[in-house]
C-alpha positions, 0 to 999 in steps of 0.5 A, spaced: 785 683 745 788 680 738 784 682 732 781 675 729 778 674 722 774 668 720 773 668 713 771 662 708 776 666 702 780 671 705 782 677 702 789 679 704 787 686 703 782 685 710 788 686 714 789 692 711 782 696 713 783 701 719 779 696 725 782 700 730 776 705 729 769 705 729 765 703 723 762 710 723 769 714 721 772 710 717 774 715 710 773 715 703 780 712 703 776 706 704 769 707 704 765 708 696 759 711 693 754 705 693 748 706 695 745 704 701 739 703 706 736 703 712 739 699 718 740 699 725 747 698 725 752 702 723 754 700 715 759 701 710 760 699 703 768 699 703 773 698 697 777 691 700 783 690 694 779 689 687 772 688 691 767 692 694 764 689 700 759 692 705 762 691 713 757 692 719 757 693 726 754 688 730 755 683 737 760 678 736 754 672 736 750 676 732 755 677 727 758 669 728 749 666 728 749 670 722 754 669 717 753 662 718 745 661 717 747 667 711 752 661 709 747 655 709 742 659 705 747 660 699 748 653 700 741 652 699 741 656 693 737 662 696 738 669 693 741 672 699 749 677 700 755 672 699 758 672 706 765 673 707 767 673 714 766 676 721 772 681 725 773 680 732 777 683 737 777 690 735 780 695 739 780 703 739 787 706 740 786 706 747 784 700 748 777 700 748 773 695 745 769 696 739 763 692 736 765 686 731 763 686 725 760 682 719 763 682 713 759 680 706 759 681 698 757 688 695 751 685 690 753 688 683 746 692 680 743 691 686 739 697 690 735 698 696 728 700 696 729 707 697 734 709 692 730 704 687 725 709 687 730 717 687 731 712 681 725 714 677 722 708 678 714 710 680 708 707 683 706 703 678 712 699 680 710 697 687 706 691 684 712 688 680 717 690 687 711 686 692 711 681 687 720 681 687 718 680 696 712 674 695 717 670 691 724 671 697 719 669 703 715 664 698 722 661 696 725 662 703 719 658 707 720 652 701 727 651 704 724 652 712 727 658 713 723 663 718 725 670 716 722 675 722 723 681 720 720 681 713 721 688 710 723 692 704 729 695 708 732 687 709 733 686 702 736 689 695 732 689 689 736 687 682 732 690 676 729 683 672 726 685 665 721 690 667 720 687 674 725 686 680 729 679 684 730 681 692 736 678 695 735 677 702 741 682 706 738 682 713 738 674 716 739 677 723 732 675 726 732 669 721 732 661 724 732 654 719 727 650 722 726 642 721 720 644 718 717 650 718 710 651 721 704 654 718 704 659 724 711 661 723 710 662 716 702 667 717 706 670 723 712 672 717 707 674 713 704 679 719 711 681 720 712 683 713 704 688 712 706 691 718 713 693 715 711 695 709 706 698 711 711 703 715 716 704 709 711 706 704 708 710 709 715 713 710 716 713 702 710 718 702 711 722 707 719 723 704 717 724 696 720 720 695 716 716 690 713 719 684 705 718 684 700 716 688 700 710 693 695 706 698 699 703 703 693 699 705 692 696 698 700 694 697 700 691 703 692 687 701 696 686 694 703 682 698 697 678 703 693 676 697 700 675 692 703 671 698 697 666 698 697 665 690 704 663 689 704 658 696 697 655 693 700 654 686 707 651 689 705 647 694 697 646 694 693 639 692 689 639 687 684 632 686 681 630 679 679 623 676 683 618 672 681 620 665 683 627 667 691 625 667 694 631 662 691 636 668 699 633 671 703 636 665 699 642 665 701 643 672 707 642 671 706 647 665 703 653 670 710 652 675 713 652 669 710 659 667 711 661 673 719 660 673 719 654 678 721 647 676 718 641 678 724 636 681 718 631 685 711 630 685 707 626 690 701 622 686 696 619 690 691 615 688 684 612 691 683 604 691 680 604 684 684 609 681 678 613 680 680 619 683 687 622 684 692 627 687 698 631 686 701 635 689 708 637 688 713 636 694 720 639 691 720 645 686 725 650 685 725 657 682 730 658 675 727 654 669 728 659 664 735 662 667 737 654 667 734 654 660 738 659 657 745 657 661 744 651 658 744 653 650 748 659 652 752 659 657 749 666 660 747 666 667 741 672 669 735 673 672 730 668 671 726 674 668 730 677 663 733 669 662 725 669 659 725 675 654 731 672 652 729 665 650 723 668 646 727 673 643 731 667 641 724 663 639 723 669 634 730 669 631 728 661 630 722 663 627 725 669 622 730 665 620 726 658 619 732 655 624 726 650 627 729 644 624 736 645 627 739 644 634 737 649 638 743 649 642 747 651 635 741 656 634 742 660 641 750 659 640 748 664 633 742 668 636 748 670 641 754 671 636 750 675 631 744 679 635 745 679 643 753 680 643 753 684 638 748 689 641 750 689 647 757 691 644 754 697 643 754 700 650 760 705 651 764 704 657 762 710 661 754 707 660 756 701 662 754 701 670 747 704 668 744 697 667 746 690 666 747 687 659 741 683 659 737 689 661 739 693 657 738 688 651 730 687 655 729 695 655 731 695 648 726 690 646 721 695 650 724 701 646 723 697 638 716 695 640 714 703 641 719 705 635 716 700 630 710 703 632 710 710 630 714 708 624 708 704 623 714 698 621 718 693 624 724 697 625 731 695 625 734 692 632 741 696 631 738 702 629 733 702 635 739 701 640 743 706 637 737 710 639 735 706 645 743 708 648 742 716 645 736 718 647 735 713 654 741 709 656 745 715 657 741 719 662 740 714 667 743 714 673 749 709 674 746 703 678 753 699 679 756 705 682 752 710 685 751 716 690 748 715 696 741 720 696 742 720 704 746 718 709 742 712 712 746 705 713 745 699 710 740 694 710 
């Protein structure tokens, strides 16, 4: 059977990778240290000429369904891996058989859950981790995709200034539907306590995370979050015709929340004394479209936020409120932001992304200024931030796996 590649870009180096053996023995001439999670199927992380990609063993129509429905959501702008291609026709030396295989970008920065935690991160982030998992299924169910098998083990998690974003990595059980109904979206919902449940569980018994854990109050805080956020985004809200402003505060809330508005649905009664709004298209990324329209810088929308109101603080410090922001922004960047992430050795430079680092930085001035009892200097903090911090913590764009499991 000939070896046939289906790939959107190919990359001459494919060609080049030992398909003739099962994923499972492939060597450390082609395989990387990059973290990996749990999966069913074998998986590796693999070095494909100047790129790192994560290859997995799969039937060939699961690997065909998958690369395709991976593909759509990418079209629709949804935080998912970048699908590259699928391999078939594989056969081992003796001309046996062996599994297709599904080939998809290694995401930068990104981490499973298991190895987020060996990473120092606590207990106390469990909310901020939940919160990344609500917004993928919210943002997943506002473009009509049943996921399936919501789990923390299906998704990577990228740190976000303090919080996290999850990117969906397994679509494997997923389908676009016409219209997504509220009983597929309850049965994902049920799908994702259940799993999450099950993998804190797993945590505990593993030691994995440090302090104490109440799977049962996660998994309570995922439903109630779930039905919060979904409430905001899609819900009716009624009031009269002398309450107009409650639409722009509306907006203002989706707003807050990261989510821009692109159509309303504004109804009103006979008389016009009663009116309803519900918003029927929104899209996560107002403060990461925001910044990359002032500055051209392109992050996650969270740390885009804490840049923008550094960047309001610099207006304020240097009474700029009368210039063009976009010239402002343009200054901001060149004299503090680039600047202080300039100041990053080489070899501290896959500890974190730059925009992180500048957020945690932030975080560290607000805790020295504190004990000096005075604002103290940016520079100066992020010397200390970089010295004292940024040194002792583990690689993040390239690290050791903790255990030998696959990958999502």
């Amino acid at each position: 059977m000939a070896l046939r590649i289906v790939a959107a870009r190919p990359h001459p180096a494919v060609v080049t990778l030992p398909w003739s053996r099962p994923l499972e023995e492939w060597d450390d001439e082609h395989v990387v240290p990059l973290p990996r999670g749990l999966s069913r199927h074998v998986v590796r992380i693999v070095r494909v000429g100047d790129r790192t990609w994560a290859v997995k063993e799969t039937q060939e129509p699961i690997a065909f369904r998958e690369y395709r429905l991976l593909r759509d959501l990418q079209r629709l702008g949804l935080p998912t891996v970048v699908p590259q291609g699928v391999v078939t026709g594989r056969t081992d030396p003796h001309g046996e058989e062996l599994p297709a295989a599904l080939m998809t970008e290694h995401l930068r920065f990104s981490l499973p859950y298991r190895v987020l935690f060996s990473h120092g991160v606590t207990a106390e982030s469990l909310p901020a981790v939940v919160d990344a998992l609500v917004v993928l299924l919210v943002r997943l169910h506002l473009n009509d995709f049943y996921w399936g098998d919501v789990s923390l083990s299906n998704v990577l998690f990228r740190r976000d200034a303090g919080g996290f974003t999850a990117y969906l990595v397994d679509a494997e059980t997923g389908e676009l539907q016409p219209t997504l109904s509220d009983r597929l979206r309850e049965h994902d919902v049920t799908v994702g306590c259940e799993n999450v449940f099950a993998e804190l569980m797993d945590l505990q018994a593993s030691r994995v995370v440090q302090g104490d854990v109440d799977p049962f109050e996660v998994v309570g805080l995922l439903r109630e979050r779930y039905a919060a956020l979904w409430g905001e985004l899609t819900g009716a809200e009624h009031f009269s015709a002398a309450e107009m402003w409650r639409i722009e505060q509306r907006i203002e809330r989706l707003n807050d929340l990261g989510f821009d508005v692109e159509e309303l649905d504004i109804v009103t009664d006979f008389d016009g004394d009663d009116i309803r709004i519900q918003p029927k298209v929104v899209e996560l990324g107002h403060h990461r479209r925001e910044l990359r329209d002032l500055t051209g810088m392109d992050v996650q929308d969270n740390q885009a936020r804490r840049l923008l109101n550094d960047l309001a603080a610099f207006t304020a410090h240097y009474d700029l409120g009368g210039e063009d922001r976009a010239l402002v922004a343009q200054r901001w960047l060149t004299t503090v932001y680039e600047p202080i992430t300039a100041m990053v050795p080489p070899e501290a430079r896959g500890k974190l992304e730059p925009a992180e680092v500048f957020h945690e930085i932030l975080v560290h001035r607000w805790y020295l200024s504190e004990a000096a009892g005075h604002e103290v200097d940016l520079f100066e903090t992020a010397r200390d931030y970089i010295d004292r911090v940024l040194r002792s913590r583990p690689d993040e764009a390239v690290a050791a796996d903790p255990d030998e499991a696959g990958s999502p």
